[in-house]
N, C-alpha and C positions, 0 to 999 in steps of 0.2 A: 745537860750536855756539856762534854767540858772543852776549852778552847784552848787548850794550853797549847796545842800544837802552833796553831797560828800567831800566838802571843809567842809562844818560844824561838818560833821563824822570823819574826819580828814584820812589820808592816812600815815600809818607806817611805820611796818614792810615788807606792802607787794611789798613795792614800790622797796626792793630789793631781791638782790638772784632770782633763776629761775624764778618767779612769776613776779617780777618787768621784767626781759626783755623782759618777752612777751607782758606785759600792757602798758609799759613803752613810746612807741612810740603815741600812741592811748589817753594814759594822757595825754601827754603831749601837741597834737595836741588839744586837747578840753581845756587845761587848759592854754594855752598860755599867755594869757593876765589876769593872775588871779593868785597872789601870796598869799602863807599864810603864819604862823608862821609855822615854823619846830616845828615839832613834839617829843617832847623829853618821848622816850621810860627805864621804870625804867625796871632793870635789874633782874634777879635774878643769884642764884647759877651758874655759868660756862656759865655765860653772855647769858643764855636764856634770850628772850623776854617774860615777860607776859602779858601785856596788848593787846587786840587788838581791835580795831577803828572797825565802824560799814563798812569803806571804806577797810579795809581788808578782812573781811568777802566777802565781795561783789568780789572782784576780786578772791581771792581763789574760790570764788563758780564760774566765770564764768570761768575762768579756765580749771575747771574739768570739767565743761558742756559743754565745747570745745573737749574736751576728750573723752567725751562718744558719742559724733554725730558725731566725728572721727573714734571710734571704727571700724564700719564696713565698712570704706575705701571711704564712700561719705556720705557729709550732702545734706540731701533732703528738699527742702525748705515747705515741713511738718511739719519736725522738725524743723524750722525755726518759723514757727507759731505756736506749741508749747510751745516753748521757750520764742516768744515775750506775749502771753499770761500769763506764767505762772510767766514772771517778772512782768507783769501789775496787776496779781492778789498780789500778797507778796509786791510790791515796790509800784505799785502806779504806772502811766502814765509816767510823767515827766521821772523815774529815768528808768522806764523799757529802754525809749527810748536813754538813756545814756548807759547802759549796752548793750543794741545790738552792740553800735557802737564799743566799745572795742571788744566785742566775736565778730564780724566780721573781726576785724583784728587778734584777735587771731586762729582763725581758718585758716588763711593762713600759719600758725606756725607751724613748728611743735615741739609737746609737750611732755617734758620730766616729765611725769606722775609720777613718783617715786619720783625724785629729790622735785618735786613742793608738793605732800601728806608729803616730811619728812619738806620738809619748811613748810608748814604748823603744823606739830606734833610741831616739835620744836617748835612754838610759841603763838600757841592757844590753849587756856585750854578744859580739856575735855568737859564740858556741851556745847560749842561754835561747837566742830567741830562734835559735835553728832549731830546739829543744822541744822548743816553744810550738815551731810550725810542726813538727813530727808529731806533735798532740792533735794536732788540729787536721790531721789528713786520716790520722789514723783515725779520728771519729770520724768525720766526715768518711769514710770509706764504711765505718763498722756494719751498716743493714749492705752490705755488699755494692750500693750504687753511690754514685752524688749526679745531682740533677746539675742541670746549664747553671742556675742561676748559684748553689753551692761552687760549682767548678770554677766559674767568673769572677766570685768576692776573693774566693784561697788567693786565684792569682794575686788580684789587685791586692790583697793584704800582704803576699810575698813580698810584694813590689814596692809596697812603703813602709814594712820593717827593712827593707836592704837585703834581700834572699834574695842572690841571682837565679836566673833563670837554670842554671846548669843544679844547682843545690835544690832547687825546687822539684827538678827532676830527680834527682838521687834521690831524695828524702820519698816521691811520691812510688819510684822502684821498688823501694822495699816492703811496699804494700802487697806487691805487684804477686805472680805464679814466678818463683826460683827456677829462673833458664840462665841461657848465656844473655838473651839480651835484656834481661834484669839488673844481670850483672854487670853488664858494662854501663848500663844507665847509673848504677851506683856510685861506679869508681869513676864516672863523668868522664868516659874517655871513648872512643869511635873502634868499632873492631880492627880496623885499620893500623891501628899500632905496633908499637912493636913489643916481644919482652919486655925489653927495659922502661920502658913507658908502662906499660904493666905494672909492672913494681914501683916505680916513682910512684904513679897515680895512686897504688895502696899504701906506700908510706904516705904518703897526703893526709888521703883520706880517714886513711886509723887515727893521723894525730886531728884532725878537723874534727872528728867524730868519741875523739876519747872521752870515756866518760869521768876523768879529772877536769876537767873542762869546769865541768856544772859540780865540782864535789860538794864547793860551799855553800849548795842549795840542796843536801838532807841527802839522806838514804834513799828516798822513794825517786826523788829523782835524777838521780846517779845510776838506781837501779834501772831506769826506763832510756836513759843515755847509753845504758849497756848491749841494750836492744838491737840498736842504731850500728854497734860497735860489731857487735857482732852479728850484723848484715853485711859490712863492710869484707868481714873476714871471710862469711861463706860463697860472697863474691866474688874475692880472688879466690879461692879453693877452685869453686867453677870453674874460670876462665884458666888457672894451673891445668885443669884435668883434660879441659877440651884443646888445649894446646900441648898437652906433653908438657909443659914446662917441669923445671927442677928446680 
């Protein structure tokens, strides 16, 4: 199996703090015989990290998707095929089947959910880890349900990445059946508005949502920010049609 993707992606910040001790043994057994250049992370203000690698993202998302088929005290190997499905669809074959083998050892773990959302805050910008939670609904949604105890962690993990409430909503709309009241849960505005509010709310939202955002984390997930993007736009289309607007 070859890792070149993840080696090409490069691995950060996530390789430490909470996030690296759970990944850490699973990298490094795949990666053994495969060294790269270290990774030099530029800094900002009170020595946050801002950059992050397309191989960050990756482990912070399997992570938390370790967390949520934790949630209700057993993973069922359903969700197991969800899982490996829904990395095949976003990643591609190759990379899904690398990914299982980390969240297989990470699920033997157990996982300090709070600590690893503020490692995360701390080091990924907001449009990355908004990205980030649209992975994490859209699984969690994919066998059509989520139980209490899934629906309760999303929040609280919204809640200590920095995902407001209003974004949490939009991101989980798009999941949702394509109405008007989808669509204004999108564009995070009340039917009450007016046009112009209409349109501000969707220029917002297009640029919150672009997928130049996340470019510098690869093709595959530029293509799944495109998603998101073009949710945004079939939303105002809707809410255009049912108002007559021009």
């Amino acid at each position: 199996m070859s890792y070149s993707k993840w080696i090409g992606s490069g691995l950060g910040w996530a390789m430490g703090g909470p996030i690296g001790g759970l990944v850490g043994f699973a990298i490094g057994a795949m990666l053994d015989h495969v060294q790269g250049p270290p990774v030099e992370q530029p800094r900002l203000q009170g020595g946050r990290t801002h950059r992050t690698t397309g191989g960050d993202l990756n482990m912070a998302l399997v992570v938390l998707i370790a967390a949520i088929m934790k949630a209700d005290g057993s993973v069922k190997q359903s969700e197991l095929d969800h899982v490996r499905k829904f990395f095949v669809r976003q990643f591609g074959t190759d990379q899904a089947q690398q990914l299982l083998v980390v969240l297989r050892d990470v699920l033997k773990r157990e996982i300090p959910t709070h600590e690893v959302c503020m490692q995360i805050r701390m080091n990924m910008a907001h449009p990355v880890r908004l990205q980030l939670m649209h992975y994490l609904i859209g699984l969690a949604q994919a066998d059509g349900q989520i139980d209490r105890a899934e629906y309760d962690l999303l929040h609280r993990m919204a809640r200590d990445l920095g995902i407001s409430e209003k974004d949490l909503g939009s991101l989980s709309a798009m999941f949702r059946k394509a109405d008007a009241v989808s669509a204004y849960k999108i564009l995070e505005i009340e039917e009450t508005v007016t046009d112009d509010e209409v349109k501000k709310a969707y220029r917002r939202m297009a640029m919150k949502f672009h997928p130049d955002k996340v470019a510098q984390l690869g093709e595959d997930v530029q293509k799944a920010a495109g998603e998101k993007f073009k949710k945004v736009q079939e939303a105002y289309e809707t809410i255009q049609s049912k108002r007559g607007m021009k």
